[in-house]
C-alpha positions in Angstrom: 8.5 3.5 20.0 6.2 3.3 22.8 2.5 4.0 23.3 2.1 7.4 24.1 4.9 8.3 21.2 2.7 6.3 18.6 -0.1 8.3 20.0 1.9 11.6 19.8 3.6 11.1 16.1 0.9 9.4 14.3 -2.6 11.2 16.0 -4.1 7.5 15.4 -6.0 6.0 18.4 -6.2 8.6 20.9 -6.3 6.9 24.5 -9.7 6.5 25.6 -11.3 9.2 28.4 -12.8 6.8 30.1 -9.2 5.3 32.0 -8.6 5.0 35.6 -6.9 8.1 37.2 -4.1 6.2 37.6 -3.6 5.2 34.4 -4.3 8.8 33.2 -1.7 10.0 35.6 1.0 7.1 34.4 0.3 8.5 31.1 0.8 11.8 31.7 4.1 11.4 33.5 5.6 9.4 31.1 5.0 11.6 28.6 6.4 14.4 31.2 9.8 12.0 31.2 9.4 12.0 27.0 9.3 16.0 27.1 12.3 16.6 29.2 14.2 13.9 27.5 13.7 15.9 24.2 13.0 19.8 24.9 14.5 20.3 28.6 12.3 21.3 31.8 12.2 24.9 30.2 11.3 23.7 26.6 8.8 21.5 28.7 5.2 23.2 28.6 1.6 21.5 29.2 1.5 21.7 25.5 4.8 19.6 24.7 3.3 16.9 27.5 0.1 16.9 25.9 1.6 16.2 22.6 3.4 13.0 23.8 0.6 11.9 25.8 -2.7 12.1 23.4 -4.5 13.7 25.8 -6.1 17.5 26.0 -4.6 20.3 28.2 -8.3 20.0 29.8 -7.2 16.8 31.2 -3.5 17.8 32.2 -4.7 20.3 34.2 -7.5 18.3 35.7 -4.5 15.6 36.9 -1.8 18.3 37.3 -3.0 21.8 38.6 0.6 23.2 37.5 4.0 22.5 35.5 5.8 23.0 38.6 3.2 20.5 40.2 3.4 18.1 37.2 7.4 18.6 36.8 7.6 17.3 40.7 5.1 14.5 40.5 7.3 13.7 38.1 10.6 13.4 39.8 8.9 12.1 42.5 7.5 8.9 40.5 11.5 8.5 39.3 12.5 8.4 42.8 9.9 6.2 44.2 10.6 3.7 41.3 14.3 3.8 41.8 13.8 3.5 45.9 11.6 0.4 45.2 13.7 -1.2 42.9 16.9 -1.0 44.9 15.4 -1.8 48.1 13.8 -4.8 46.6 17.1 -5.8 45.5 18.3 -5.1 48.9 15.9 -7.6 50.5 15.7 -10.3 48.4 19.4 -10.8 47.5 21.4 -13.1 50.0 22.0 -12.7 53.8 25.8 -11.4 53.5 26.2 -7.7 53.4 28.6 -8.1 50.1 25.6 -9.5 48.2 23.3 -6.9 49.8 25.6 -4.1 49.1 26.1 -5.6 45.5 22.3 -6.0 44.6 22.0 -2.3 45.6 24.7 -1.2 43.4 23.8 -3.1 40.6 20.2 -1.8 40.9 21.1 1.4 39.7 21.8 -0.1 35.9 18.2 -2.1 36.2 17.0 -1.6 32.3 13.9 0.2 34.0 15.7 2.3 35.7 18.8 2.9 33.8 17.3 4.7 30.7 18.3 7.6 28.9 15.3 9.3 28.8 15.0 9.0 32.8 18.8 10.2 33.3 17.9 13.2 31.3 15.0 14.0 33.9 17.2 13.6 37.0 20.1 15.5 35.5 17.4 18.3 34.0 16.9 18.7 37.9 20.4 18.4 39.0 21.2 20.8 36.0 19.2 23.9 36.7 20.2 25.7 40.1 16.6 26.9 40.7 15.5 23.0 41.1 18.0 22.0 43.1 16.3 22.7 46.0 12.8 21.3 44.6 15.2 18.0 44.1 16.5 18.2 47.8 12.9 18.4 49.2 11.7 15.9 47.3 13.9 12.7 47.5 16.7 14.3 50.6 15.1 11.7 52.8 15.3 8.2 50.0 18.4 9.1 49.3 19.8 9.2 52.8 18.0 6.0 53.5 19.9 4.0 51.0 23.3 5.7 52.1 22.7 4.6 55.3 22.4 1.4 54.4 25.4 1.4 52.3 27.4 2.6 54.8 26.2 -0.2 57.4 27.0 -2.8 54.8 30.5 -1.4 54.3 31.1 -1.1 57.9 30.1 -5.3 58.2 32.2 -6.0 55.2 35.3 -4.2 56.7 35.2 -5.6 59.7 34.9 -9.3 58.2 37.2 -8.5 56.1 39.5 -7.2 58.7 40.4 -4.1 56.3 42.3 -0.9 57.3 41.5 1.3 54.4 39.1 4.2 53.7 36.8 4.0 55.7 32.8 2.9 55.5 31.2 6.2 55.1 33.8 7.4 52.8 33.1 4.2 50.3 29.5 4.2 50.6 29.5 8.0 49.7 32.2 7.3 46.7 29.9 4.7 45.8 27.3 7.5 45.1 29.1 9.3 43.7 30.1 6.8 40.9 26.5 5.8 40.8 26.0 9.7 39.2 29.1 9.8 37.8 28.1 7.2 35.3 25.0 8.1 35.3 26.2 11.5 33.6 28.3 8.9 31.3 25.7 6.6 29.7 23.7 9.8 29.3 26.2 11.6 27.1 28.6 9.1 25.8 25.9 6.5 24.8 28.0 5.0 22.3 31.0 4.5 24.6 29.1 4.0 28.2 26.4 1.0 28.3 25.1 0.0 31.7 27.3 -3.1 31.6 30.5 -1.1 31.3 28.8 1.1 34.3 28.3 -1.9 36.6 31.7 -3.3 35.4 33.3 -0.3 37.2 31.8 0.3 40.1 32.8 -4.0 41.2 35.8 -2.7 40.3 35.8 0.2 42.7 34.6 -2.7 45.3 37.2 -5.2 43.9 39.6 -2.3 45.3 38.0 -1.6 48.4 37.4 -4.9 49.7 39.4 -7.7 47.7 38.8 -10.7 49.9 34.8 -9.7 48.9 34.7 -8.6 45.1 36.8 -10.1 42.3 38.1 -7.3 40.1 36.5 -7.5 36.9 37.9 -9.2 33.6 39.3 -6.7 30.9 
C-alpha cells in the first residue's frame, strides 16, 4: 500500500499543507490514477480524489479548477511519463536500430509504467467515446512521435536485413497495436498476462518479422 492509500484508509498522518505545489499536485494525481483504477472516470468525483489523497476539496480545487481539468492533467502526466521513459530508452540503448527499436518496445512493460492501476486510466479514456477526443488532443502528437520513429527503425532493419515482407509502416503500426493489445491483457487477465509474457510476445512478433535480427523466444 502506498502513501496516499495509508493516508486514505487509515486517516492517520495527514500530509502536511505546507508542501511544494508540485508535490501537492504529484499527490493529487496519483490519487486521481487510485480513483479511476477503483471507481471509473464517472465514479471519479473531487470527493473520491480527495479521499485517496488526504487532502481537502479546498486544496483540490485550488491545484485543479475542474474534474475535467484534473481528469486531463491526469492523462497528460501518464503520457509524459511514458514519452520519457521510452525515449530514454530509445537514446541510451545501442547504436543499431534493432536495439533501439527493442528498448522502445520493451519500455512499454517498464514496472513504472506497466501498472494496472495506470492501464485502467488509459483504457478509462479509450473506453468512454466522449474522451476519446480529449485523449486525441492530448497525447495525438507523442504518440505519432514514437511511431515515427518505429517506422524509421523498421525501415533500417529491413533494408539490412534485406527483407521482402510487410512493410515498415505496417510493422511499426502492428507493433502498436500489440503494445495496447496487451495492454488490454495484463489489465484483465492479471493472472494469465504478466508483463514478461507481454514482452515475450511482441520479440516474437519481431522474431517473425525480422529473423536475421530477433531470436524467437523460448517456450
Amino acid at each position: 500500500m502506498n502513501e496516499i492509500e495509508t493516508h486514505a484508509k487509515t486517516g492517520a498522518g495527514k500530509p502536511r499543507r505546507t508542501e511544494p505545489k508540485e508535490v501537492r499536485r504529484s499527490q493529487l494525481i496519483e490519487a486521481t490514477i487510485n480513483s479511476i483504477a477503483k471507481y471509473g472516470i464517472a465514479g471519479t468525483t473531487m470527493s473520491t480524489v480527495t479521499e485517496f489523497a488526504g487532502l481537502s476539496i479546498g486544496l483540490v480545487n485550488f491545484h485543479f479548477k475542474s474534474k475535467q481539468n484534473l481528469l486531463e492533467e491526469t492523462l497528460m502526466f501518464l503520457a509524459r511519463e511514458h514519452h520519457d521513459q521510452w525515449r530514454r530508452a530509445y537514446e541510451d540503448a545501442g547504436l543499431s536500430a534493432r536495439d533501439k527499436l527493442l528498448a522502445i518496445a520493451e519500455s512499454h512493460f517498464h514496472p513504472r509504467i506497466c501498472t494496472r492501476k495506470k492501464l485502467a486510466v488509459w483504457y478509462a479514456f479509450f473506453g468512454e467515446a466522449g474522451r476519446r477526443s480529449v485523449y486525441r488532443a492530448l497525447v495525438d502528437d507523442i504518440d505519432k512521435e514514437r511511431v515515427a520513429l518505429s517506422i524509421s527503425l523498421c525501415r533500417e532493419i529491413a533494408e539490412e536485413g534485406q527483407y521482402q515482407g510487410p512493410s515498415a509502416d505496417t510493422i511499426a503500426h502492428t507493433l502498436e497495436g500489440l503494445y495496447d493489445g496487451l495492454w488490454l491483457n495484463i489489465l484483465i487477465y492479471p493472472e494469465t498476462f504478466s508483463r514478461d509474457v507481454a514482452r515475450a510476445k511482441v520479440l516474437a512478433y519481431l522474431a517473425l518479422a525480422f529473423p536475421k535480427h530477433f531470436v524467437m523466444p523460448q517456450g
